[in-house]
CHARMM-style PDB file with segment names, atoms N, HN, CA, C and O in Angstrom:
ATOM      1  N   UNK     1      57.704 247.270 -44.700  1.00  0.00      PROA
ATOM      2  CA  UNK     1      57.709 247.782 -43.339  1.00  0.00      PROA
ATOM      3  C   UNK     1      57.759 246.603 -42.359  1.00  0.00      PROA
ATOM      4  O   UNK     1      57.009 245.634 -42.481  1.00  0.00      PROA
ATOM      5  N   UNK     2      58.696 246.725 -41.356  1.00  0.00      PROA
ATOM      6  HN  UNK     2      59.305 247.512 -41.257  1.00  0.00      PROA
ATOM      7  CA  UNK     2      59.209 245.603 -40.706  1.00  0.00      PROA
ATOM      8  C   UNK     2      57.885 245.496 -39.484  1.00  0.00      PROA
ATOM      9  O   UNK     2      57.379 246.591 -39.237  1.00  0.00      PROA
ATOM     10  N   UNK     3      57.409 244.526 -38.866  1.00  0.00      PROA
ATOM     11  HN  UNK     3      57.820 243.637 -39.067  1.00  0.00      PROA
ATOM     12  CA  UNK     3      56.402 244.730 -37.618  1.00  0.00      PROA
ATOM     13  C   UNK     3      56.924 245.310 -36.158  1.00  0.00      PROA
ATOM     14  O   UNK     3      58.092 245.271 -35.771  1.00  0.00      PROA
ATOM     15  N   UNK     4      55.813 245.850 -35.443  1.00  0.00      PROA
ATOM     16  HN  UNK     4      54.864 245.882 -35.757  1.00  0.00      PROA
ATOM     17  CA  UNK     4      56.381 246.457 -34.227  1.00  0.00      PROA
ATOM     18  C   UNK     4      56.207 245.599 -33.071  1.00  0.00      PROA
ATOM     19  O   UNK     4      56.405 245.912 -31.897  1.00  0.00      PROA
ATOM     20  N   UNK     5      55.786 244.403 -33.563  1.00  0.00      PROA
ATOM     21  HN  UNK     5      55.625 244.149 -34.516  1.00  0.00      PROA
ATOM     22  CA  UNK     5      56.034 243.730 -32.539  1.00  0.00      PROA
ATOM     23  C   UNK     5      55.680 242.551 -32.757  1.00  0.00      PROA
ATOM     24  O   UNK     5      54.767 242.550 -33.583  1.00  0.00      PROA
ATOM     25  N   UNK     6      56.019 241.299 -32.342  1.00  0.00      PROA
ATOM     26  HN  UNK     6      56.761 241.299 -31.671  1.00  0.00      PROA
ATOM     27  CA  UNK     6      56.052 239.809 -32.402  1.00  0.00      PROA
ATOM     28  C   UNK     6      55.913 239.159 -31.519  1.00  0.00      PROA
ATOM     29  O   UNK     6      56.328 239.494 -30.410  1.00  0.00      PROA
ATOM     30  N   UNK     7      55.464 238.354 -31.682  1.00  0.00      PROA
ATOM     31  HN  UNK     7      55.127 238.082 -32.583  1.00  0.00      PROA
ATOM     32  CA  UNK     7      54.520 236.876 -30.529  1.00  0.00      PROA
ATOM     33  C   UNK     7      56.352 236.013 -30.567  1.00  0.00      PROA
ATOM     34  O   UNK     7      57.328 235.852 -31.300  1.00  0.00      PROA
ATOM     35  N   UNK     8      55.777 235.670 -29.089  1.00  0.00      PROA
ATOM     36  HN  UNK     8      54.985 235.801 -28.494  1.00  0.00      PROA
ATOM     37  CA  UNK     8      56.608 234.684 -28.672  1.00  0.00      PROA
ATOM     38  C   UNK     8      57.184 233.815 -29.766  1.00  0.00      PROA
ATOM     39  O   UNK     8      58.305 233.886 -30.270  1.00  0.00      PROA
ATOM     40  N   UNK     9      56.096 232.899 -30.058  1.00  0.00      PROA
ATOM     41  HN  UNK     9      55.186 232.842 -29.649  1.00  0.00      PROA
ATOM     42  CA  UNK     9      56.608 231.895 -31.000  1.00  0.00      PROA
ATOM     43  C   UNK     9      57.775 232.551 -31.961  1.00  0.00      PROA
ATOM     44  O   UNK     9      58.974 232.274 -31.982  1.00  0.00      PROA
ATOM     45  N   UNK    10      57.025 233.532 -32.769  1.00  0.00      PROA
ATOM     46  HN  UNK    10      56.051 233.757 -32.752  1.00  0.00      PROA
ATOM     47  CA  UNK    10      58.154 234.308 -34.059  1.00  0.00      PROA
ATOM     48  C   UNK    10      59.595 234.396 -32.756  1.00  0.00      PROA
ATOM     49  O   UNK    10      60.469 233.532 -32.821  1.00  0.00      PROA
ATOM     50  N   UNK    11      59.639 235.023 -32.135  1.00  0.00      PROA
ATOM     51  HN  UNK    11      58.929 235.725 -32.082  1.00  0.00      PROA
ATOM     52  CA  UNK    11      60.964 235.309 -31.294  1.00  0.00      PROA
ATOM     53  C   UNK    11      61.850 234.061 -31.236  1.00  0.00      PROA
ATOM     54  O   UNK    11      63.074 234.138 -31.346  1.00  0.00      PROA
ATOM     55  N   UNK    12      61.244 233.000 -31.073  1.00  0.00      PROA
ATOM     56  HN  UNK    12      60.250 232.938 -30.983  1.00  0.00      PROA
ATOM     57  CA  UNK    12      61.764 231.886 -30.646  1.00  0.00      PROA
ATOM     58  C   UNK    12      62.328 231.572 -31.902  1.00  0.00      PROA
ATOM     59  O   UNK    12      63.511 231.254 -32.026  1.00  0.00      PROA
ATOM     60  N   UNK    13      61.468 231.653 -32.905  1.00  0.00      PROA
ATOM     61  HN  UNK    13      60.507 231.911 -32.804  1.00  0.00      PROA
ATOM     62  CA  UNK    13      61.814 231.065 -34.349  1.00  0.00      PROA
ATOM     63  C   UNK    13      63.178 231.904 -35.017  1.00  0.00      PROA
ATOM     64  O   UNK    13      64.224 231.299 -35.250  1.00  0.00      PROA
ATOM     65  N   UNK    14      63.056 233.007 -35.220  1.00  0.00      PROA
ATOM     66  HN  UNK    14      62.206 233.499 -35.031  1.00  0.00      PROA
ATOM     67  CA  UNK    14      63.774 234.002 -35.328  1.00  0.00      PROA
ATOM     68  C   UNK    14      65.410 234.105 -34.760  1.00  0.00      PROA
ATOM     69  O   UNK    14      66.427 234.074 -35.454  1.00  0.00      PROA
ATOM     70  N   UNK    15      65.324 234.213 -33.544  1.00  0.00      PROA
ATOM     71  HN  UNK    15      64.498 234.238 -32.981  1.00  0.00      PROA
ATOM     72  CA  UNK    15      66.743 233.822 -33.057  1.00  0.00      PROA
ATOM     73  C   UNK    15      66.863 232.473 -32.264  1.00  0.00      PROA
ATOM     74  O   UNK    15      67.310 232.584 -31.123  1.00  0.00      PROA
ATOM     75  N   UNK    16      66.450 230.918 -32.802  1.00  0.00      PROA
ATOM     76  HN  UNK    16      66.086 230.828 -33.729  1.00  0.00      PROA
ATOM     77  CA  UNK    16      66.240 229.667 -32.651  1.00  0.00      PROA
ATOM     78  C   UNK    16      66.670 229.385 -31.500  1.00  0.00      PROA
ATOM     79  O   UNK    16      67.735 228.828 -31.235  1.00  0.00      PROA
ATOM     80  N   UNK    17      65.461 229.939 -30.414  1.00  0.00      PROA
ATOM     81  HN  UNK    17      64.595 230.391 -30.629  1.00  0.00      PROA
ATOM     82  CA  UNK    17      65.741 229.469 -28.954  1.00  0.00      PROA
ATOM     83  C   UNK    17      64.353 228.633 -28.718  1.00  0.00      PROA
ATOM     84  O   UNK    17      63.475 228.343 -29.531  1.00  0.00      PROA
ATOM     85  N   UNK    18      64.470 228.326 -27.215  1.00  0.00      PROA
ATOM     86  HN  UNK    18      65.183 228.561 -26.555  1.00  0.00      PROA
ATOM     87  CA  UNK    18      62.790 227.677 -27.321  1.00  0.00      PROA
ATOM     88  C   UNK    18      61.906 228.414 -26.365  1.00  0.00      PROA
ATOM     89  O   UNK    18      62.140 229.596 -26.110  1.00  0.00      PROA
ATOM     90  N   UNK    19      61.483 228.146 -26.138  1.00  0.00      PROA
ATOM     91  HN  UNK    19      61.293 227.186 -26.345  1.00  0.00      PROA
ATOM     92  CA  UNK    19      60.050 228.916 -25.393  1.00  0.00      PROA
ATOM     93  C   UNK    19      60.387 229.325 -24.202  1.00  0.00      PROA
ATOM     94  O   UNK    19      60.068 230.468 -23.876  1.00  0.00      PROA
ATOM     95  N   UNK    20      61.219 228.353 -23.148  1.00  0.00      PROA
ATOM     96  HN  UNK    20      61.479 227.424 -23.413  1.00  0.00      PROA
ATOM     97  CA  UNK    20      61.464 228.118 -22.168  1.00  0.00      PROA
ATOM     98  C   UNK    20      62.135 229.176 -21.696  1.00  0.00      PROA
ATOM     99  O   UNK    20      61.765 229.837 -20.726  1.00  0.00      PROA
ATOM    100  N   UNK    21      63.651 229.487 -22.685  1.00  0.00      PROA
ATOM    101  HN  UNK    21      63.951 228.950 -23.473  1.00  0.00      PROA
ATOM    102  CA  UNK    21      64.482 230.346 -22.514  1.00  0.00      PROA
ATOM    103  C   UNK    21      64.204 231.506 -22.529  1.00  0.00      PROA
ATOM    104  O   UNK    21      64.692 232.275 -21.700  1.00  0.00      PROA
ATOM    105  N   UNK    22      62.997 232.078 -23.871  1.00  0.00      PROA
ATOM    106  HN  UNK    22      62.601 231.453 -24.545  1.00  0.00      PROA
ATOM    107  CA  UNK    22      62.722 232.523 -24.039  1.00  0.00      PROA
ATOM    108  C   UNK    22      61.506 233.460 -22.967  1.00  0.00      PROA
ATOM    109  O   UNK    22      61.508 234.678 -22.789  1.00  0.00      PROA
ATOM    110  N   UNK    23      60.488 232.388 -22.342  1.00  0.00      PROA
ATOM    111  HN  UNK    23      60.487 231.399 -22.487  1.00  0.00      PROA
ATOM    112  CA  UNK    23      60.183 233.420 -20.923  1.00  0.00      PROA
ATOM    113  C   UNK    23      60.945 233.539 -20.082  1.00  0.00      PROA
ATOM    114  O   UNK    23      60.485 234.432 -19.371  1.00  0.00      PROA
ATOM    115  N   UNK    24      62.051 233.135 -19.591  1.00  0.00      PROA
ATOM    116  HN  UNK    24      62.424 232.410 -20.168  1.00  0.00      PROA
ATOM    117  CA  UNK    24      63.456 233.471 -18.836  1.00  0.00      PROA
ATOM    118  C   UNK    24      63.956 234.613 -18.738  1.00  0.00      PROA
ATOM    119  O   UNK    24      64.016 235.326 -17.736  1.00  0.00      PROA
ATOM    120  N   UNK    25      64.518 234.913 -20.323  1.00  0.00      PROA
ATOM    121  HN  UNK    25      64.469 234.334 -21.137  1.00  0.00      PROA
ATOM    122  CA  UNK    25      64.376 235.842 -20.864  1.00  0.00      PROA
ATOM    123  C   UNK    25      63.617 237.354 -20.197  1.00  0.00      PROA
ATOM    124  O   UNK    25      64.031 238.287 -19.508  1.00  0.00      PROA
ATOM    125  N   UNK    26      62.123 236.940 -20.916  1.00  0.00      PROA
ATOM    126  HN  UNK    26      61.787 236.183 -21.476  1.00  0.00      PROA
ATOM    127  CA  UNK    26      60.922 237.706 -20.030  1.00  0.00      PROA
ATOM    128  C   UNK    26      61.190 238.142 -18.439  1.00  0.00      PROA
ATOM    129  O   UNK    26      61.244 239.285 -17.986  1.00  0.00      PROA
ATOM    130  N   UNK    27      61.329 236.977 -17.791  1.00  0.00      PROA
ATOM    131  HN  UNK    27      61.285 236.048 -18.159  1.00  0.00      PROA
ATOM    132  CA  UNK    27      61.159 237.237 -16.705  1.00  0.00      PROA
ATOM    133  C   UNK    27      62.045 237.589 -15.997  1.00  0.00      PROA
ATOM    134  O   UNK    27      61.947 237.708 -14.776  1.00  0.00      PROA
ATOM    135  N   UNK    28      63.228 237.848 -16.788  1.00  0.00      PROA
ATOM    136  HN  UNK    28      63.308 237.751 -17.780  1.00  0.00      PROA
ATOM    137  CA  UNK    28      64.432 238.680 -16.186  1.00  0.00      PROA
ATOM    138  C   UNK    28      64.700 240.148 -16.709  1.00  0.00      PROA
ATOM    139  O   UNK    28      65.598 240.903 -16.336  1.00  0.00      PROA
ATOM    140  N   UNK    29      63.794 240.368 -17.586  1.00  0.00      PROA
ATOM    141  HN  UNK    29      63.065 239.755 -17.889  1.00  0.00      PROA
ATOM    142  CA  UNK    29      63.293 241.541 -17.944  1.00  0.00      PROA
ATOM    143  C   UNK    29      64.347 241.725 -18.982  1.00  0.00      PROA
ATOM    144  O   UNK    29      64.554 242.924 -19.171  1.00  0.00      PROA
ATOM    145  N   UNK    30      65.126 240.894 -19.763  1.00  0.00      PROA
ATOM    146  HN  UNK    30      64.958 239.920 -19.610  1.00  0.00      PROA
ATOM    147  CA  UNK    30      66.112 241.672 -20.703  1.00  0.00      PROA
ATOM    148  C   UNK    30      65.831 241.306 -22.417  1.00  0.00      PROA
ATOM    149  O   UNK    30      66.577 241.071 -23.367  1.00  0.00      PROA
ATOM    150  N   UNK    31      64.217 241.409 -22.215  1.00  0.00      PROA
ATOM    151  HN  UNK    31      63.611 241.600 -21.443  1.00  0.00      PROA
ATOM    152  CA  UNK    31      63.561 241.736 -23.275  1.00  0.00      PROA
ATOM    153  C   UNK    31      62.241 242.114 -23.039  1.00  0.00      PROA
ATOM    154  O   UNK    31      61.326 241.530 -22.459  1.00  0.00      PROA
ATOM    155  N   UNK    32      62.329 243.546 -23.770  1.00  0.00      PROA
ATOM    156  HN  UNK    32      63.073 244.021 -24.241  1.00  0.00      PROA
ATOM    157  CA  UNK    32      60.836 244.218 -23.085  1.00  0.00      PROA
ATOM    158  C   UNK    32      59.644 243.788 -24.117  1.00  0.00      PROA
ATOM    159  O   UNK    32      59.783 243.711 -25.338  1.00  0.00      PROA
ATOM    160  N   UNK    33      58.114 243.451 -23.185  1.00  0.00      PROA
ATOM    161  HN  UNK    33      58.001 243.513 -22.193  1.00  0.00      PROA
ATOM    162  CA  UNK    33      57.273 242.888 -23.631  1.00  0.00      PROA
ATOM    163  C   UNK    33      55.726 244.089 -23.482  1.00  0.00      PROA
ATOM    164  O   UNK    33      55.660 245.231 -23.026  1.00  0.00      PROA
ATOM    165  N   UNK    34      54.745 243.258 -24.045  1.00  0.00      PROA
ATOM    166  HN  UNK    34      54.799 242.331 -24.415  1.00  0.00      PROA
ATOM    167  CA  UNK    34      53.671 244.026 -23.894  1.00  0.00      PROA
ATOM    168  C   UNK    34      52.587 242.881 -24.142  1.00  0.00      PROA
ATOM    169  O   UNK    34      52.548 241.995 -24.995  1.00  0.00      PROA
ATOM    170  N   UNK    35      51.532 243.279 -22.875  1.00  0.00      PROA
ATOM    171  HN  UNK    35      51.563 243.999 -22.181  1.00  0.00      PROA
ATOM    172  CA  UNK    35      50.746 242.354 -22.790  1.00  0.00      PROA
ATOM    173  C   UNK    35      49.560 243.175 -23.311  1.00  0.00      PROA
ATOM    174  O   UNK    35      49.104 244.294 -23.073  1.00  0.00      PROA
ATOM    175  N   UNK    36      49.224 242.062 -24.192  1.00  0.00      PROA
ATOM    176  HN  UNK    36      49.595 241.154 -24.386  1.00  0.00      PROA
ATOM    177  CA  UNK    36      47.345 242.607 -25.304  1.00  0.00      PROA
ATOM    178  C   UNK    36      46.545 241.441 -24.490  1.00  0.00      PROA
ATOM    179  O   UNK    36      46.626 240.268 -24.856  1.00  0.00      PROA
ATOM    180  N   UNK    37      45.937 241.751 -23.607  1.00  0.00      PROA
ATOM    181  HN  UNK    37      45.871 242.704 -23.310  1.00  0.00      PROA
ATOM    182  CA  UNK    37      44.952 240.606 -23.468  1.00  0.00      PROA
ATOM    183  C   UNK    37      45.579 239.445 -22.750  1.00  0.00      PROA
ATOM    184  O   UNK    37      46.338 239.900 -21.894  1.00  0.00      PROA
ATOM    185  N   UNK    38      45.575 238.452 -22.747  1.00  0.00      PROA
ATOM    186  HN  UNK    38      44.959 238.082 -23.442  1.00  0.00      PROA
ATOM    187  CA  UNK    38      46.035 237.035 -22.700  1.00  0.00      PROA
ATOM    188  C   UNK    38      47.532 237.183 -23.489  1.00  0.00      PROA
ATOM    189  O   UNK    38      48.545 236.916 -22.843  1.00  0.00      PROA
ATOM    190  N   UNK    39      47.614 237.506 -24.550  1.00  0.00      PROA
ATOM    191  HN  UNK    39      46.791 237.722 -25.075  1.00  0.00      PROA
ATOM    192  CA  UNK    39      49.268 237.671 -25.414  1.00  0.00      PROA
ATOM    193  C   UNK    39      50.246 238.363 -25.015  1.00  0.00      PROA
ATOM    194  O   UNK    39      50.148 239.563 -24.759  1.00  0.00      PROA
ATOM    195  N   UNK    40      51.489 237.573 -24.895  1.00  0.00      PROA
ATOM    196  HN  UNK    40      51.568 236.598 -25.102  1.00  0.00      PROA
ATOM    197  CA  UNK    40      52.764 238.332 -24.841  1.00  0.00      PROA
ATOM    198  C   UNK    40      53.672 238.998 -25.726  1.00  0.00      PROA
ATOM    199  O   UNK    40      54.463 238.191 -26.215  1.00  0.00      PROA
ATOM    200  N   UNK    41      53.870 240.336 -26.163  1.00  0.00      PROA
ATOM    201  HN  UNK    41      53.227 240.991 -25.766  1.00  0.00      PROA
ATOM    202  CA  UNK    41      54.040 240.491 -27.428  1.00  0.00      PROA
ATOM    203  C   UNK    41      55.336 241.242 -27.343  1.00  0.00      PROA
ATOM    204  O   UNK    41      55.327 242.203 -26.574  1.00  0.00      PROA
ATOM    205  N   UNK    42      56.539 240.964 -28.041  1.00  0.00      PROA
ATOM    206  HN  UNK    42      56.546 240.183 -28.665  1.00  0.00      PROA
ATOM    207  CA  UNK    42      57.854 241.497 -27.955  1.00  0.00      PROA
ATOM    208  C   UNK    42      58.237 242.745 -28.862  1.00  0.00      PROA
ATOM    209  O   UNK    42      58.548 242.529 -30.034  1.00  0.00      PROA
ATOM    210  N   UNK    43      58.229 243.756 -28.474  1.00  0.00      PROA
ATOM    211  HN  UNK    43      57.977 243.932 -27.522  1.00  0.00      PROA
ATOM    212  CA  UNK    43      59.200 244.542 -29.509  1.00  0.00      PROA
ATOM    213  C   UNK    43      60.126 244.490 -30.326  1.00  0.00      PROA
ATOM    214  O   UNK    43      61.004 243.674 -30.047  1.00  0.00      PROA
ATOM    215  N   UNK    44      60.253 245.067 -31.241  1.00  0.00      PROA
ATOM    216  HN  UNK    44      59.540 245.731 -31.468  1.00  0.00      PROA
ATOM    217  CA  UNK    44      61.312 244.615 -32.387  1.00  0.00      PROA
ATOM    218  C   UNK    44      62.338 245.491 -31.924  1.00  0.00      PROA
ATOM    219  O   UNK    44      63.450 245.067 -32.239  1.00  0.00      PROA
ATOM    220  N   UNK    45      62.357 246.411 -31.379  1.00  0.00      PROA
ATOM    221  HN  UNK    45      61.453 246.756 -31.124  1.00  0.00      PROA
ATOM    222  CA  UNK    45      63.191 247.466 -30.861  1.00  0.00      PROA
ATOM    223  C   UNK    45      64.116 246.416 -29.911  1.00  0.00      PROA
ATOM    224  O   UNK    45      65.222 245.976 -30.225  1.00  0.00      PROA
ATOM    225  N   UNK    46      63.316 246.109 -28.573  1.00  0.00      PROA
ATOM    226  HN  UNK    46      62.417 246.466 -28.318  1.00  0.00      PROA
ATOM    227  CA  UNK    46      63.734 245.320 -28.283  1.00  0.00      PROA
ATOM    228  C   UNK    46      64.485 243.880 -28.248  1.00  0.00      PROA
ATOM    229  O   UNK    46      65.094 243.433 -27.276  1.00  0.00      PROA
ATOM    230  N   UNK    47      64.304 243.186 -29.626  1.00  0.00      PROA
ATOM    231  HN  UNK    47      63.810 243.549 -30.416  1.00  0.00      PROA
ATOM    232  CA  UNK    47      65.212 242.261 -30.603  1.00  0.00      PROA
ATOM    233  C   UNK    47      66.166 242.570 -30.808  1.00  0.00      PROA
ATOM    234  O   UNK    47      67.116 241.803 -30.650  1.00  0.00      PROA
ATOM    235  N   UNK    48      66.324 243.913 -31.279  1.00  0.00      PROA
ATOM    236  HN  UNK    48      65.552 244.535 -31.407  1.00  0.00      PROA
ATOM    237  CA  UNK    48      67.242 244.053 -32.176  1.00  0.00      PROA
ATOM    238  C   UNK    48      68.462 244.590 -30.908  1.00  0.00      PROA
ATOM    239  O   UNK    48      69.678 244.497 -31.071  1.00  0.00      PROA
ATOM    240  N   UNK    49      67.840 245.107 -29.761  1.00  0.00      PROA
ATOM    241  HN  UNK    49      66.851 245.183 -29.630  1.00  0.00      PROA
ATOM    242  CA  UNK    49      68.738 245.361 -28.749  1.00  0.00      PROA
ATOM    243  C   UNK    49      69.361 243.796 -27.784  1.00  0.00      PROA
ATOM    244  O   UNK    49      70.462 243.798 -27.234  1.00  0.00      PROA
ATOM    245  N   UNK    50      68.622 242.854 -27.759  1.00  0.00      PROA
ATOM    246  HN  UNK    50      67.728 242.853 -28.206  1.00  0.00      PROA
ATOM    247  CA  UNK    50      69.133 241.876 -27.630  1.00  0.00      PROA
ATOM    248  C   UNK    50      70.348 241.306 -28.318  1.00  0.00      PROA
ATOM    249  O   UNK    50      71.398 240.849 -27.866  1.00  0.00      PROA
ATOM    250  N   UNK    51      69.902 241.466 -29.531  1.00  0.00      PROA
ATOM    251  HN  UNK    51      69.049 241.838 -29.898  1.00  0.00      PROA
ATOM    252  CA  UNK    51      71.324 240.662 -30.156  1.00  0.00      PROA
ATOM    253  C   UNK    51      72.014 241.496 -30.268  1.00  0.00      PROA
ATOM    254  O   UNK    51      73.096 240.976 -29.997  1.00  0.00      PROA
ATOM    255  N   UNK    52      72.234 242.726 -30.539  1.00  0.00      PROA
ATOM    256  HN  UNK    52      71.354 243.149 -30.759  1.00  0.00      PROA
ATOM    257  CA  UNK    52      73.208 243.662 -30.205  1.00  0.00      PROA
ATOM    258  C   UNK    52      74.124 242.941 -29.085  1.00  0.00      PROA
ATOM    259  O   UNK    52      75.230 242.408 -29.179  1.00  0.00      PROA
ATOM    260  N   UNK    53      73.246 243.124 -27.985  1.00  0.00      PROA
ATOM    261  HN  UNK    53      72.348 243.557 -27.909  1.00  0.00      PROA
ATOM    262  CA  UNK    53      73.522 243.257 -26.465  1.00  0.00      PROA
ATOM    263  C   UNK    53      74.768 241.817 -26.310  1.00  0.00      PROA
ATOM    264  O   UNK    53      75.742 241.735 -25.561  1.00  0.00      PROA
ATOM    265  N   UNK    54      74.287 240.911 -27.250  1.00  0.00      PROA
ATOM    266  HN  UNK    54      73.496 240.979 -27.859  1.00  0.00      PROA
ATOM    267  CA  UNK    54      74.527 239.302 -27.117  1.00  0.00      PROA
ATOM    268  C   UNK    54      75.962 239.089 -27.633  1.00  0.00      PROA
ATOM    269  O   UNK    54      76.816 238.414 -27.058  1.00  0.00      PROA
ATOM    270  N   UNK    55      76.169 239.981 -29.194  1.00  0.00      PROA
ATOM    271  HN  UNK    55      75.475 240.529 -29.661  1.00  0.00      PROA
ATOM    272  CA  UNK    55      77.268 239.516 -29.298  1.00  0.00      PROA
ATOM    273  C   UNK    55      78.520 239.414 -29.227  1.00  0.00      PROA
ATOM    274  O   UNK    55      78.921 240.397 -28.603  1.00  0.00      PROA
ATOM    275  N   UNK    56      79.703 238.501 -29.643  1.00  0.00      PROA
ATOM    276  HN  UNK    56      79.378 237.702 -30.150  1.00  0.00      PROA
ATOM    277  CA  UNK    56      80.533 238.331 -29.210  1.00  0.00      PROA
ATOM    278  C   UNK    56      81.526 238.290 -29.633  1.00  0.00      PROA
ATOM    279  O   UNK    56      81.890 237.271 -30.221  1.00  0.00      PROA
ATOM    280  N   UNK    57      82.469 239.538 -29.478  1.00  0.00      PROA
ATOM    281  HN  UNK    57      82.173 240.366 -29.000  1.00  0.00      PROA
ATOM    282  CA  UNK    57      83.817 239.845 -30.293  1.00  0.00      PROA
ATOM    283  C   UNK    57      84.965 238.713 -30.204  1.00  0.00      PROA
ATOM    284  O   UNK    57      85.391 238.301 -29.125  1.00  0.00      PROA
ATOM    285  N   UNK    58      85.589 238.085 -31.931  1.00  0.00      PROA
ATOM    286  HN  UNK    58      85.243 238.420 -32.808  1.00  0.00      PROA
ATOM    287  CA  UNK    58      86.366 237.224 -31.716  1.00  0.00      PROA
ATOM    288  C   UNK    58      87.529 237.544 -31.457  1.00  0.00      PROA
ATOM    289  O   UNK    58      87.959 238.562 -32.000  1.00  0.00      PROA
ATOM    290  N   UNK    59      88.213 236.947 -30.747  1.00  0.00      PROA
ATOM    291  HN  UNK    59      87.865 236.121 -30.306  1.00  0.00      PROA
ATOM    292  CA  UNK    59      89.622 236.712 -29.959  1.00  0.00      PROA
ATOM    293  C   UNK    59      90.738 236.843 -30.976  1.00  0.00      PROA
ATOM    294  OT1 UNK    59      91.911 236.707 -30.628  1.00  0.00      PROA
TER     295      UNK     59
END
């Protein structure tokens, strides 16, 4: 069973961006998050609609 949701770091690791981009990301809202406390925690739903969203048909 895959998780429902992942910490920053895993995101970053996962599709090898860095942190930076990655609250960018956040803060442009085109990856939805959920805050536990102090933690920012990403949906997998939301992953998987990212790279969807991302890629790029060859020519």
């Amino acid at each position: 069973m895959k998780p429902l949701l992942i910490n920053v770091s895993e995101f970053c690791r996962l599709l090898g961006l860095g942190k930076t981009k990655t609250y960018e990301l956040i803060s442009e809202q085109r990856i939805d998050t959920i805050k536990v406390g102090r933690r920012t925690l990403i949906t997998m739903e939301s992953v998987e609609a990212f790279i969807a969203q991302s890629k790029v048909e060859p020519e």
